[in-house]
N, C-alpha and C positions, 0 to 999 in steps of 0.2 A: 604384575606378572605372577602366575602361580604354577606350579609343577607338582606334580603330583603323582603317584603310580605306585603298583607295588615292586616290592623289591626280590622277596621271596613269598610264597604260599602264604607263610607267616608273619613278614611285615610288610610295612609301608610304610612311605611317606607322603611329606605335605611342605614348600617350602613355597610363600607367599611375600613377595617385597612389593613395596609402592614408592614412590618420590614425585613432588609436585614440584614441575621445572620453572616455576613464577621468573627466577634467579638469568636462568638460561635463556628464559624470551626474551629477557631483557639485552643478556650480553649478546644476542641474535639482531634487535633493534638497534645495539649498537654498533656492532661486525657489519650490518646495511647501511649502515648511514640515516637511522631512524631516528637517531637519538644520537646528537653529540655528545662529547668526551664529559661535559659539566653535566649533562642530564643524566649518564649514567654514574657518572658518583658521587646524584645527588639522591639518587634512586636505590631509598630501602633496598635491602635482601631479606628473603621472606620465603622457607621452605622445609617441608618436613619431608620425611622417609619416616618408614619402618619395616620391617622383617618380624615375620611368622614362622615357624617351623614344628612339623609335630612327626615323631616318629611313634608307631606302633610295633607293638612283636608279641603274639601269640604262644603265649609258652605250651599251652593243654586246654583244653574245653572248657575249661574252670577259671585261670589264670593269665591274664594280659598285661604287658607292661606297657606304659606313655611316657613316651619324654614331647614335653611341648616347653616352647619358648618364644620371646617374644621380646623386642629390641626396638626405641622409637626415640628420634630426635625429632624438636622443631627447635629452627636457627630465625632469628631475627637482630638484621644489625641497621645500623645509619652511621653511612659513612666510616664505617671500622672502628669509632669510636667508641661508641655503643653497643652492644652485641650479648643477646639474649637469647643461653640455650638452655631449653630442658627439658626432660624425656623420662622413659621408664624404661626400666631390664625383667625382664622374668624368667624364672626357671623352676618347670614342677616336673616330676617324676611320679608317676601314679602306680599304683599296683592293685589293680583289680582282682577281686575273685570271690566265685561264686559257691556257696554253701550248698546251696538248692535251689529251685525256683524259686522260691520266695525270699531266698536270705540271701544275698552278698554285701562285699563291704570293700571300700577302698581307703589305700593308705598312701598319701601323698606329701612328699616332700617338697615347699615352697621357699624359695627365694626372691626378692622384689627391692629393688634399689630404683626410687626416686630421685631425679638429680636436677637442680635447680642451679646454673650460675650464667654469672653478668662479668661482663671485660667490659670496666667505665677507661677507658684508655684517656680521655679526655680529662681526666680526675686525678688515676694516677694507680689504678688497682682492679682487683680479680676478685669478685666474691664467688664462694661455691656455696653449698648447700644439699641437703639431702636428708633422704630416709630409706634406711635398706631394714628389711624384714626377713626375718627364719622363721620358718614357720613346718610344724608335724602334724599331722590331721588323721585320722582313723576313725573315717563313719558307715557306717552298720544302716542299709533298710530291710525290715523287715516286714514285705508284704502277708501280713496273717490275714485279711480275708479281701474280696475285690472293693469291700469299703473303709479297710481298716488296715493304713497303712506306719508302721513304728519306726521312726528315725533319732540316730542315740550316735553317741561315740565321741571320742577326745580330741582336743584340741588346744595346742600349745604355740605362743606367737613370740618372740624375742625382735625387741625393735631398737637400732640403732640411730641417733638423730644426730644429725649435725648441723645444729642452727646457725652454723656459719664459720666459714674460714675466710680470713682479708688476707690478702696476697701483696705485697708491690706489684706493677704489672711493670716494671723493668729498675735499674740500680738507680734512676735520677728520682724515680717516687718520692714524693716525701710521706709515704704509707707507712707503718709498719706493719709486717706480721699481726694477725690476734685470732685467736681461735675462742669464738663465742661458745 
């Protein structure tokens, strides 16, 4: 499903989500009597989503701003025991603007969080994981002739890892806490 349109003169938007219903045919196969009560819970779940969204806003002939983002799980479980999800988050902010015809430069703010975790429930525990990113960016083209085109400018990334957090997945675990 996407939407899209403007809002005023000067902005717009863009707002795009998806979801594969594998999950839903199934519980559909079973609500008919397709599938007995053991086949469906012996029956993987298996599904992703995600969301897009981009606003624009026109400051002057020169200058435009973007916010875009972007949000994605995929779940996969067997039997509730099991269950593996992990996705990505983003968020940039852009700022456009133009010097001349041939010089503009944009400068955009980035955020990106990868998220990896498992519910072994059968075991007795919760792993998570991740990698979230900051990131500044400030790049410059300069078109100086129709064959000679100059691309320059700064770039700074700051990167948080988390190779793992163990959880109990409830008080009878015999897990403990540990943060890898």
């Amino acid at each position: 499903l996407t939407l899209e349109g403007p809002i005023t003169d000067n902005m717009s938007f863009m707002i795009s989500g998806r979801r594969m219903y594998l999950d839903a045919i199934f519980g559909l196969a079973y609500l008919t009597g397709i599938m007995n009560k053991k086949q469906y819970d012996e029956t993987p779940t298996y599904y992703f989503y995600d969301l897009n969204a981009k606003f624009s806003y026109k400051l002057n002939p020169n200058n435009n701003l973007y916010l875009s983002s972007y949000f994605g799980r995929d779940v996969f479980s067997l039997n509730k025991s099991f269950t593996n999800i992990y996705g990505n988050s983003t968020l940039n902010i852009r700022w456009n603007h133009l010097f001349s015809d041939k010089l503009f430069s944009n400068l955009s703010l980035i955020y990106s969080d990868y998220y990896y975790g498992l519910d072994l429930d059968f075991v007795g525990f919760k792993w998570d994981s991740g990698i979230k990113n900051y990131n500044i960016k400030y790049d410059f083209k300069n078109y100086i002739s129709d064959n000679f085109k100059l691309n320059f400018g700064a770039n700074a990334i700051y990167y948080d890892f988390n190779p793992g957090t163990i959880k109990p997945s409830d008080e009878n675990s015999g897990i403990n806490f540990d943060q890898l």
